[in-house]
Every structure is written in structure tokens, then in C-alpha cells.
C-alpha positions, 0 to 999 in steps of 0.5 A: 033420189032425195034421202029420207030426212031422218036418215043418218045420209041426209044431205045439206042442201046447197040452198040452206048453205047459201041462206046460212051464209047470209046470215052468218056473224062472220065478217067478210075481211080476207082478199085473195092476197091475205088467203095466199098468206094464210094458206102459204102461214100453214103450209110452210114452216114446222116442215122446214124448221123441224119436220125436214130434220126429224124425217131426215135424221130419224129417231133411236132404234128407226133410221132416218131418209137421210138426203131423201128427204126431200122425195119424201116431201114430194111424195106429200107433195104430190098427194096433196096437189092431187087433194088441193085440186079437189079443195079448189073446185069445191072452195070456188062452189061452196064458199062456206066456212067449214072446209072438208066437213062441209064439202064431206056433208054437202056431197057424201051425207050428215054421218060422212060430215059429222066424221070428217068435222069430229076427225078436224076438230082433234087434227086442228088442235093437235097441228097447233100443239106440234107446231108450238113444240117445234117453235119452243125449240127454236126459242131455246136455240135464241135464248142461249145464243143470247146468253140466257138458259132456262132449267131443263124441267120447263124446256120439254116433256118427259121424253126430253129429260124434262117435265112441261114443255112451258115456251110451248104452251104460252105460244100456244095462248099468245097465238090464241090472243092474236086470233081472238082479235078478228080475221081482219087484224089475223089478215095484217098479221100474216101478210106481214108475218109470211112475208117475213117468213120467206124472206128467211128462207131465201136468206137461209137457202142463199147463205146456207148454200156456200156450206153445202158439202157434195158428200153428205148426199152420199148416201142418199138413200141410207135406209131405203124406200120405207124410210122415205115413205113413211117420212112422206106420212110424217111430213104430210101435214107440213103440205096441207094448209090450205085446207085450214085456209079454206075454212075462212071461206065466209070471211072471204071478200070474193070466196069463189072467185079467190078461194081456189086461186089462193089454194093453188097459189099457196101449195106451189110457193110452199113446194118450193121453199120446201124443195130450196131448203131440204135440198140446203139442210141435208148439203150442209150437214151428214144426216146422221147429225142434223137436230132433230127439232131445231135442225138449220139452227144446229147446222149453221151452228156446226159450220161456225156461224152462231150469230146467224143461227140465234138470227134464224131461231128468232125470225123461226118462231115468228115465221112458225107462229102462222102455221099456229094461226092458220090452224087454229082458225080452221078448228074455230071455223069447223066447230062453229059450224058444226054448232050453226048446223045443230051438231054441236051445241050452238051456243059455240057458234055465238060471235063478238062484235069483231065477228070472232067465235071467242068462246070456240077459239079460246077453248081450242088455244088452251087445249092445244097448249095442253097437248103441246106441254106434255106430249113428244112431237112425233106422236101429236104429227102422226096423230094430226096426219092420220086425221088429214089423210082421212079428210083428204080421202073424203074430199076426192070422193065427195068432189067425183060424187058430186060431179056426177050427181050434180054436174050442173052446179056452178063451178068457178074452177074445175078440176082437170083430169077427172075422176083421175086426179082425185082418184089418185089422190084417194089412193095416194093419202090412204097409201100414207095412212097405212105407213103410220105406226099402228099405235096411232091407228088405235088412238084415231080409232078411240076418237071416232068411237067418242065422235059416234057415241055423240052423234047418235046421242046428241047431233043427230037429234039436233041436227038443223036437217032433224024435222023433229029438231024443235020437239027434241030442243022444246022437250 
């Protein structure tokens, strides 16, 4: 049953996304070996640099997982595999630019779609402005193992002691730039960037590893099963790249054939990095000790190597720069499409020769930037997580929907275990959700009543599906 075309559930038709696709300023650039970097940039890197230590060690007045942390990061782990899994099929039959939004509107309807984009737009930013934050740490941790100390009031906001977290915020512009100059230039970078980045980690677990003290896993569960998972809701989005990745679907040289490949690929390398270095950090240090922003920094620090710890906080706020990238390629990549669907304004879908949505892109950068310079990491990380959850739910949904009333749409990978798979990946992601603080359930809250508000005030009428779009544009 076809929906009324006014109404609030109507559907993109799969046929307008192949006619969009045609037409699109996106420049096809990306192979399967530039998507596994880009999706394996925003995977891994605030994880194990920041996350692992803040999860471990926990805040004043909550305990940490201690040693557990590592369960906590199998716990996203596993989640996320389920919800890859349902990206994959989906990337491999709508390669479109769009991701979550676009599968959400394909198969669930426009008002599902236009949530989960709203809900992106905001998560995107954010994961940007978390990232930059926990790079500016390692930036400090370089600068004074080479000597230079910069005032306290410009190293991190009020929480911290200081005023503006500043390296946070030129990090945020300087990836802006980079982005700015096109997804092929974007591609060279992260090859190289990512490459960089695991090498790091090899070195790290490899050194690290001969300091490890069998001890500090003892005990290994200091605060029980809460703290692990509400470390897994906390560590969530360091597991999820490969959902911004998937937005670059149209810059893809081959994005059925490669897309769920390169998801898959990026989830497993990632897991296990992820695994190698929780395992190192909690060996090397007493999680009562571990740093909570800068954390294998501090640890080699603790067992007398400062050289290779200011070596570490170097290659660290390059290797995190691409988490930065990939994320803030897929808030450009929703909201472009958003626009191009008429729910947006579409003036935000116009592209450069390079085939790059500047004006998108550089407003995106500066807002990160400025949610990095004043708020406290965890709370832009819970913020980010409550956002991806609710796009991972959406996802497993539309992929058992859209199998069932579809079954006869092309697929280049299918999901096995179905409807199980993505059924446990619903009840795992919402399970998350309700272990983050209720604070932040308020905030999401007030953010979907602004999205609603522009919905039926501006995108419904707008809409590229609205029969009557031309009346309301012409009036």
C-alpha cells in the first residue's frame, strides 16, 4: 500500500534515489581500501586515547570499570556488530549519501527520516567536538614534554580549572580545512593518517606490554556490572564510525560492491586494536591511576619513559584527527541531503568544483569548534551516544521492514540471522540508552522538539515528495 503523498509516512522511492544519484555534485573518488581507512579513522582513536581511561578510572562521586573496561568495549562491541551488519545490507542496496537518514526514510517513512537526520546532524557535531577535546589533551601532554606550557585558562573549560579550551577549538577548524579541500584529497589523507595510526598502536601495545603488572587486574570488577555498562553507553560511539562512513556512499568508486565490505572490515580491525590496548592500559597502570583524558600518555609517563609518552601524545592527535574527519564528512553528507530532498533549505546542497558542500562543512566546523571550547567531555560523549543509539535502532528496524515488504530489491550482501540479528541489535542499543544519565535524555528531548517544530513549519512543506512543493516555494 502505497502512502497518501501528503502524508507525514510517505516514502522515498528507490527509483527518485537512483535519479538523484545521477545528478549529484559528488565526486565518485573513494575505493574500497580509502572507505576501510575512513571508516577504521572514526572508529578508532578517542576510544583508546581518552575514552578507555575515562571509563576505566571513572569521575568524582562514580566509580570507574576498572580492568572491565575492556567488557565494557565488547559490550558496544557487540551492539555495534549487530548494527553494522544491518548498515552493510542496507550500504550494498542504497549507496546513496545519506546513511541512517536515508535508509530510516527509504523504509520507515519521511517523519522517521527527517528524526534520525535532525538527531545525526547534532550527534555528528558533537563526536567532533568530543574528539577535539580529547586531542587538545594529548597536545598539552606533547607541548610539555617538549618544554612548553601554555596558561591553564586557554587549556580547558570551566570544569578543568580554565576558561576556553582553545587547541580544541583550532583543531576543530584546522580539520575543517582539510575537509574543505575534497573527498579525494580527504581519501590520501586518511589512508596515510590511519596507517600512521596503527602502527601507534602495535608500538604501544608492543612496548606497553613489558610493563604490564599482573596485579592491576585485581580486582577486575571494582564496582560491579553497572559500571561496565554504563561504561559500554559511554564507549559507544567509539565503535561506530562506519556509520559516518557510510554517508560517503556516493563518493564511492563501486558503493555496492564496497561499501559493505569496508564496513565490515573497519569494525573488525577497530575491535581489535580496541581489545590489544584496554588490555595494555589497565596492565600497565592501577585503574584508581589511569588519566582520565590523556590516559597511555600518563601511563608510560608512571613507568619512567617520558620520551615515548611526548612520542605518543604527537602521533595521538594526528592518529584522532581522523576520527574528526570522518565524522564531520557525514554531518556534511546528511545535511546535504536533507537539503537535496527539500528539508532542509537547499541552498546547503550547493557543491564547488572540488564537489565539496563548503558552506555545510565550514558551519559544521565552527559549531563543533564551539562545543568543544566550552563543554566537559563526558557530557558532549553521552550527548553523541544517545543520538547514535536511536539511529542504530531505526537502522535494525528499517533493515527487518524492508526485507519483508521488499524482499525482491537487489542486495550485494545480506544479513544473516534474520530478523535476529537486528533484533538483538534494537534491544541491545536501547538497552545503552537507558544507562545514560537522565540529564542527557532531557537535552535529546529538547532537540527533537526543535527538529518537530521545523518539520511541520518548514520540511514537510518543502519536501521533494510534497505534490504541492512548487505552490508553497512559488508563494
Amino acid at each position: 500500500m502505497t502512502p497518501n503523498p501528503h502524508s507525514i509516512m510517505r516514502r522515498k522511492p528507490l527509483a527518485d534515489i537512483e535519479d538523484d544519484m545521477e545528478k549529484t555534485g559528488l565526486f565518485k573518488s573513494l575505493g574500497l581500501w580509502q572507505l576501510t581507512a575512513i571508516g577504521v579513522g572514526g572508529i578508532v582513536g578517542i576510544g583508546v586515547f581518552s575514552l578507555a581511561g575515562l571509563v576505566a578510572s571513572g569521575q568524582p562521586g562514580g566509580g570507574g570499570a576498572g580492568p572491565a573496561v575492556i567488557i565494557s568495549f565488547l559490550i558496544a562491541g557487540l551492539a555495534s556488530a549487530a548494527a553494522a551488519l544491518s548498515y552493510a545490507e542496507f550500504a550494498g542496496m542504497i549507496p546513496r549519501a545519506g546513511s541512517a537518514y536515508t535508509y530510516g526514510y527509504v523504509a520507515l517513512g519521511e517523519i522517521v527520516g527527517w528524526f534520525i537526520g535532525w538527531d545525526l546532524l547534532l550527534e555528528y557535531i558533537a563526536i567532533v567536538g568530543v574528539v577535539a577535546i580529547g586531542i587538545s589533551s594529548y597536545l598539552t601532554q606533547f607541548l610539555g614534554g617538549i618544554g612548553i606550557h601554555l596558561p591553564i585558562w586557554m587549556l580547558g573549560t570551566a570544569d578543568q580549572g580554565g576558561i576556553i579550551n582553545l587547541p580544541a577549538i583550532l583543531i576543530c577548524l584546522l580539520v575543517t580545512f582539510v575537509l574543505s579541500r575534497g573527498t579525494k584529497t580527504l581519501g590520501r589523507f586518511e589512508i596515510v593518517a590511519v596507517g600512521l595510526k596503527i602502527l601507534l598502536i602495535l608500538f604501544i601495545v608492543g612496548l606497553g606490554i613489558f610493563y604490564v603488572n599482573p596485579q592491576n587486574y585485581t580486582p577486575f570488577m571494582p564496582n560491579g556490572f553497572g559500571s561496565v555498562f554504563a561504561g559500554a553507553a559511554t564507549v559507544f560511539f567509539a565503535v561506530f564510525g562506519y556509520d559516518a562512513m557510510s554517508t560517503a556512499a556516493e563518493e564511492s568508486t563501486d558503493g555496492k560492491k564496497h561499501m559493505p565490505k569496508a564496513i565490515i572490515l573497519s569494525l573488525i580491525i577497530a575491535m581489535a586494536l580496541y581489545f590489544a590496548a584496554t588490555l595494555v592500559l589497565t596492565g600497565m597502570q592501577n585503574w584508581t591511576q589511569i588519566d582520565t583524558e590523556a590516559g597511555f600518555a600518563v601511563a608510560f609517563t608512571s613507568v619512567g619513559l617520558p620520551i615515548i609518552a611526548t612520542v605518543i601524545s604527537a602521533f595521538a592527535v594526528i592518529s584522532i584527527m581522523t576520527v574528526m574527519l570522518t565524522f564531520l564528512l557525514g554531518v556534511t553528507r546528511v545535511w546535504f541531503t536533507m537539503s537535496r530532498d527539500g528539508l532542509l533549505p537547499r541552498w546547503f546542497a550547493a557543491t564547488d568544483r572540488r564537489g565539496t558542500p563548503q558552506r555545510v562543512t565550514w558551519i559544521a566546523g565552527v559549531a563543533a569548534a564551539a562545543l568543544a571550547g566550552i563543554f566537559p567531555i563526558r557530557l558532549v560523549a553521552d550527548l553523541t551516544n544517545i543520538g547514535i543509539l536511536s539511529a542504530f535502532v531505526v537502522v535494525c528496524v528499517a533493515v527487518i521492514a524492508l526485507r519483508y515488504t521488499k524482499p525482491d530489491i537487489p542486495r550485494t550482501f545480506k544479513l544473516p540471522g534474520m530478523p535476529f540479528i537486528p533484533a538483538f541489535g534494537v534491544l541491545a542499543s536501547a538497552f545503552l540508552i537507558t544507562q545514560l544519565h537522565y540529564e542527557t535524555w532531557i537535552r535529546f528531548g529538547v532537540w527533537l522538539v526543535i527538529g518537530l517544530v521545523i518539520y511541520f513549519g518548514y520540511s514537510r512543506k518543502h519536501s521533494a515528495l510534497n505534490p504541492d512543493r512548487e505552490a508553497v516555494e512559488e508563494s
